[in-house]
Each structure stands twice: as structure tokens, then as C-alpha cells.
N, C-alpha and C positions, 0 to 999 in steps of 0.2 A: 300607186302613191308610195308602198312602202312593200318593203318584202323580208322575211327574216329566212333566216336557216338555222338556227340554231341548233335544232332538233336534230340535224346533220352533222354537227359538228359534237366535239368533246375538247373539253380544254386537259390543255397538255400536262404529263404527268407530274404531279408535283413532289417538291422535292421531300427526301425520306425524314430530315430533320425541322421538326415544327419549330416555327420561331415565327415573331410578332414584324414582320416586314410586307415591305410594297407588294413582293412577289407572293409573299402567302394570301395577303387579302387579295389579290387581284383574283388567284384564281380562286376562291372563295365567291368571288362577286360572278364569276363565271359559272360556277357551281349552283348558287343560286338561281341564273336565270337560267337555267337547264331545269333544276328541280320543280319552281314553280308551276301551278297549272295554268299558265296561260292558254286560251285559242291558238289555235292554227296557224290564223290569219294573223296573230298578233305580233309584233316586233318582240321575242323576247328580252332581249339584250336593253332595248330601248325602254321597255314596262318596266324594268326590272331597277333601271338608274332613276325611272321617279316614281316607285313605290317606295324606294332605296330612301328619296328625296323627303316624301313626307312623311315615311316612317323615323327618320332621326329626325326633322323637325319638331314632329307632334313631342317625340319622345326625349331630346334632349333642349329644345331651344323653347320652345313653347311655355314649360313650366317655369326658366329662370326667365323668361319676359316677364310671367302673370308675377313672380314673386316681384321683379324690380317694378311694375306696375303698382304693386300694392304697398310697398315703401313708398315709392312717388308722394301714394295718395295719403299718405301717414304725414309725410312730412309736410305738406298741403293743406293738409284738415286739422293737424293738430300742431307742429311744429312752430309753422308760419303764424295762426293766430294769436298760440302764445308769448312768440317774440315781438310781433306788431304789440301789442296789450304791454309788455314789459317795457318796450323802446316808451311807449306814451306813459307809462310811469315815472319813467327816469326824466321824461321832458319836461313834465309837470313838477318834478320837485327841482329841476333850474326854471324855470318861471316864477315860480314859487319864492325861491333865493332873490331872483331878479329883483320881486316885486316888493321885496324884504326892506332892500334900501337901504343894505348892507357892502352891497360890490359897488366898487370905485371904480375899478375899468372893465366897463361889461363888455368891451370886445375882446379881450383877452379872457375876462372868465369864461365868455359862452364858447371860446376856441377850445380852451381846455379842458371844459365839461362834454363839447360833444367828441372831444376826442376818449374819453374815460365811457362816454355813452358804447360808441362802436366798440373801445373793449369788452364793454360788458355785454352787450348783445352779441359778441359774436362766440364769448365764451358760455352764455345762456344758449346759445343754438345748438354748441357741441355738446353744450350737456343735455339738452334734448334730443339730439340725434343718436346719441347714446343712450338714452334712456329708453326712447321708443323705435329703436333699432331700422334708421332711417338713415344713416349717411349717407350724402351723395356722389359716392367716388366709389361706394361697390354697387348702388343704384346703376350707376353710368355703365361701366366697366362690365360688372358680372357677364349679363348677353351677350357684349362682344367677344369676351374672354371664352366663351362657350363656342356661341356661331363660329368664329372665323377660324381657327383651329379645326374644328370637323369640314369646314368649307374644304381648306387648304387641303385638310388629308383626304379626304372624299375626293377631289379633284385629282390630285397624286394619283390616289387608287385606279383611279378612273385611264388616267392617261398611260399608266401602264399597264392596264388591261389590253392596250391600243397596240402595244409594243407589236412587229412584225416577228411572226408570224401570227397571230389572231384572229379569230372565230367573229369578231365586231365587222372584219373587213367583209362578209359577204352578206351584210343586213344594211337595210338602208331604211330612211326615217323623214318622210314629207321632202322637204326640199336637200336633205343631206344623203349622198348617192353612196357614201359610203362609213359607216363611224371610227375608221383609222383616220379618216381623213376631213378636211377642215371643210363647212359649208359654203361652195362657189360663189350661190345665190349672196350670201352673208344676209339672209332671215332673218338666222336664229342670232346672232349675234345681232344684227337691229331690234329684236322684241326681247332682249336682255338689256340692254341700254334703255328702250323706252322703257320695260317695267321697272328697270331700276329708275328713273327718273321720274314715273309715275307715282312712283313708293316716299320719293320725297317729295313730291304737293299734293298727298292724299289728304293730308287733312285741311286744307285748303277749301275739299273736291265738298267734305262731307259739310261743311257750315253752312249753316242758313245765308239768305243775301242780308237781311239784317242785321244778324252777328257778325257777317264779312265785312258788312258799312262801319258797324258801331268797332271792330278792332281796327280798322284801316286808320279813324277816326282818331284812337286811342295811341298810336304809332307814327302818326301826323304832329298830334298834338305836343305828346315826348319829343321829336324830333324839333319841333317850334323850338320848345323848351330849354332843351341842351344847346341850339345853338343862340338862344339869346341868354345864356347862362356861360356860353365858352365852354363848356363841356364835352369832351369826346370821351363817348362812350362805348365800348368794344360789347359787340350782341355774338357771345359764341355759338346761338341757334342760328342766325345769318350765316357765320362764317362755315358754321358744319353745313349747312344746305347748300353754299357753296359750291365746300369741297366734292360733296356728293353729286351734285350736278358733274363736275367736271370728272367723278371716279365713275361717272353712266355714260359718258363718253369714251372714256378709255379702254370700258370693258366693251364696247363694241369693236375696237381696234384691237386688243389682246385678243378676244373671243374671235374673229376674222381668223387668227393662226391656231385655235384651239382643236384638237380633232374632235368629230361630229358627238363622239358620246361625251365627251366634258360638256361642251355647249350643250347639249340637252339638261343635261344636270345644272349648270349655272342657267338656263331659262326655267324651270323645273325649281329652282330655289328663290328666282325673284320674281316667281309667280304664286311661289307660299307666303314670300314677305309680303306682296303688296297685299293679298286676301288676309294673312294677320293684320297688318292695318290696318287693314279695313273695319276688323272686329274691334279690333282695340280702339279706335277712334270711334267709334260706336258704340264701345261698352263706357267711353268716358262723357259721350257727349249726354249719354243717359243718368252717368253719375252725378253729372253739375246743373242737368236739370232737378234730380231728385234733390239735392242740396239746396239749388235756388228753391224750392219747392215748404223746404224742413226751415228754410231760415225765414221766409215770409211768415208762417205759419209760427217760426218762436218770436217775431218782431209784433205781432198781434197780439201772442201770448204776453207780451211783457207791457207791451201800451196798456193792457186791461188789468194789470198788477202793481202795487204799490211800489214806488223805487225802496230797494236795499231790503226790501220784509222779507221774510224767510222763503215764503211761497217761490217770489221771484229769482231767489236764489238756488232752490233748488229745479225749478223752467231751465234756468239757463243752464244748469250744471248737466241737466239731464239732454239738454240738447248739444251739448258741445261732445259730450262722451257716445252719445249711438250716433251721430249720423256719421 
């Protein structure tokens, strides 16, 4: 199935002056899987690009997900409810005017009231997102600005390890007969296309059929809406699922000309992505059950509390701040 030699080989002598290039880490990356104690039996070279894989994973990309995770959920639980609560403030004191019997052309005044509304709610959000250190442009950003960068050079690295003469050329890896050289079969570049396209309808994968009814339902309904409104409204989660659909196609065609040890590494990385999703959409489907859970239980606490007494004010105060 697979045969290594590594343990026959030695990578070639490197050069006298240290400096931070392709060539220093490749043979670094050769050095390593020499040093390692792999088996006998085992591919070094090939172990060694996805120990390589999930060791900078876990170590670089993993902890800025859980942090842009954890703004997500900042600006989700605490962001969002206080700008929904502030928008119906501001709505109620133009109803309020309306009902005054004071405004002479209420279709102009309610134009320029909800135009004065959206400024001020959107400058109430930036002051919240700054306050609870949630903006959504280093949320977004951060992970990619991390992942794709180590992708990129990892990959580099990688494919100049390949460079001829090399120690990769007499190891071979399931269906790859050689890793200077690109997989005939083209495998490994099909089960990088699929787990990357798997990675984008995981969470589809993980919803109950009830929850999948009632949003299909939710998405339908929107959808009625805007078009008996004339409304065209742009969904940048559609258009990125999109584009990622059509970027799990191409890396099957780029990966086709990739030599055998890169493609190990690009299947090896979108088989850590889709198993981190897999956690993350699990650790969030558990977070909005415990939330549905904390909000039923403070909606009973307050039905059995007088409106506006103290008690009730500090129920809710106490529930909006720990869940």
C-alpha cells in the first residue's frame, strides 16, 4: 500500500548560512521526519506532513477560531439584544409624537425619524462593539488572516521539499506512487474537494429535522416578504457558500497537478477543518439550547413577578448578564 525509505536517505547538506527561507525549512521539515520515532512500517515523510498538519492547527488556528467564536457569541447575547431594546425605544417615542397630534405630514416625519432611528442604532452598535470588544471585521478576518498564510507557506514548504533531487521521491502513500509527484488515481485531490465541500454544509448535517423544517420555513417566509415588499436583499452567507462550493471544485483541479506530499497536507488540513466544525457546530448547538433553556426559565420567573418592582428588575438584570 505504501512504502517509505527514509531511514535510507539523509537530506542534503544544508547551507552554512542560517536565514528564514524556503530552503532552510524544507530541510528542516526533512530533518524532522528523519528524527521522529516513527515504525518501520510507517511513511515517514507522509506521518510527518500530518502530524506537521494538526500540530499547527491545534497550535495556531484553533485558539483564534475559539476566540472569534467567543466575540460571535458576545455580540449575539449581548450586542444584538441591546440594540433590538434601544431600536424599540426610539420607535415608541415616534408613536408616541405620532399619537401627539402634533405632526402635520406624518409621511415625512416618519421618513425622517427612521432615518435619525438607523443612525442612531448603528452608532449605539459601534459603541457596543467597542465596549464589549466584539467587532465584526476582526471576528471575520482574524482566522482567515491566521489559516491561509500558514496554508500558503506550509504548502511552499512542502513543495519544495519535492524539489529533484529528493528523499520524498522514493516513498509512496495509498494511491500516491510517488510524493514528488502528483496522484494518477487523482484520490486525494477528490477527498479534498469533497471534505472541503463537506466543511461547507456541515451545519446543515448537524440540525435536527425540526429545526431544518422550522428555518427552511423562516427563509421561505423572508423570501415571500421581500418580494411582495420589492426588496432585493443581498445574503453574504449564500454568496460565501457559493463561492466555497465553487473554491472545493477547483482545488480538485489545482490539487490534480499538486505533487503527492502537498496533497496529503491540503487533505490532512480539510480533514481538521471539517472535524473542527464539527465541534464548533456542536459546542454552539449546546450553547442555544442552554440559552433556550435560561430564557424559558427567566420568562416564568417574571410572569410570577410584579411588572417594574425591584425583584423583577434585578431577575432580569441577573439573567441577561451570566447567560
Amino acid at each position: 500500500m505504501f512504502k517509505s525509505s527514509a531511514r535510507l536517505w539523509r537530506s542534503p547538506r544544508r547551507p552554512t548560512t542560517r536565514q528564514f527561507s524556503l530552503d532552510s525549512l524544507s530541510h528542516a521539515y526533512l530533518d524532522l521526519a528523519i528524527a521522529l520515532p516513527f515504525p518501520p512500517d510507517v511513511p515517514a515523510y507522509s506521518a510527518t506532513i500530518i502530524a506537521v498538519t494538526v500540530a499547527t492547527r491545534l497550535f495556531f488556528t484553533v485558539p483564534v477560531s475559539i476566540w472569534a467564536k467567543k466575540r460571535q457569541w458576545r455580540a449575539e447575547e449581548i450586542v444584538l439584544p441591546i440594540t433590538q431594546q434601544y431600536g424599540k425605544q426610539l420607535r415608541s417615542q415616534i408613536a408616541a409624537e405620532l399619537r401627539s397630534g402634533t405632526v402635520r405630514d406624518k409621511e415625512a416625519f416618519i421618513r425622517e425619524r427612521e432615518n435619525d432611528v438607523r443612525k442612531s442604532l448603528s452608532a449605539k452598535r459601534k459603541e457596543l462593539f467597542s465596549e464589549f470588544k466584539c467587532s465584526p471585521i476582526p471576528t471575520m478576518l482574524a482566522p482567515q488572516l491566521v489559516q491561509l498564510p500558514l496554508f500558503i507557506l506550509t504548502s511552499l514548504v512542502i513543495q519544495h521539499a519535492c524539489v529533484y533531487p529528493s528523499p520524498l521521491d522514493s516513498e509512496s502513500f495509498f494511491t500516491i506512487t510517488s510524493l514528488v509527484y502528483p496522484d494518477r488515481t487523482n484520490a486525494f485531490p477528490i477527498a479534498v474537494g469533497v471534505l472541503s465541500l463537506a466543511n461547507v454544509e456541515t451545519a446543515k448535517w448537524l440540525v435536527g429535522g425540526e429545526q431544518a423544517r422550522e428555518m427552511l420555513r423562516r427563509e421561505e417566509a423572508q423570501r415571500n416578504k421581500d418580494k411582495k415588499d420589492g426588496v432585493i436583499r443581498i445574503r453574504p452567507q449564500l454568496i460565501s457558500k457559493s463561492l466555497l462550493r465553487g473554491l472545493s471544485i477547483v482545488r480538485i483541479v489545482i490539487g490534480s497537478l499538486m505533487p503527492g506530499a502537498v496533497i496529503i497536507y491540503w487533505t490532512s488540513s480539510a480533514a481538521f477543518s471539517l472535524i473542527q466544525s464539527w465541534v464548533f457546530d456542536f459546542w454552539e448547538g449546546r450553547r442555544k439550547k442552554r440559552l433556550a433553556q435560561v430564557k424559558q426559565e427567566m420568562e416564568t420567573k417574571l410572569a410570577l413577578t410584579p411588572p417594574g418592582s425591584q425583584s423583577s428588575d434585578k431577575t432580569a438584570s441577573k439573567f441577561y448578564w451570566e447567560r
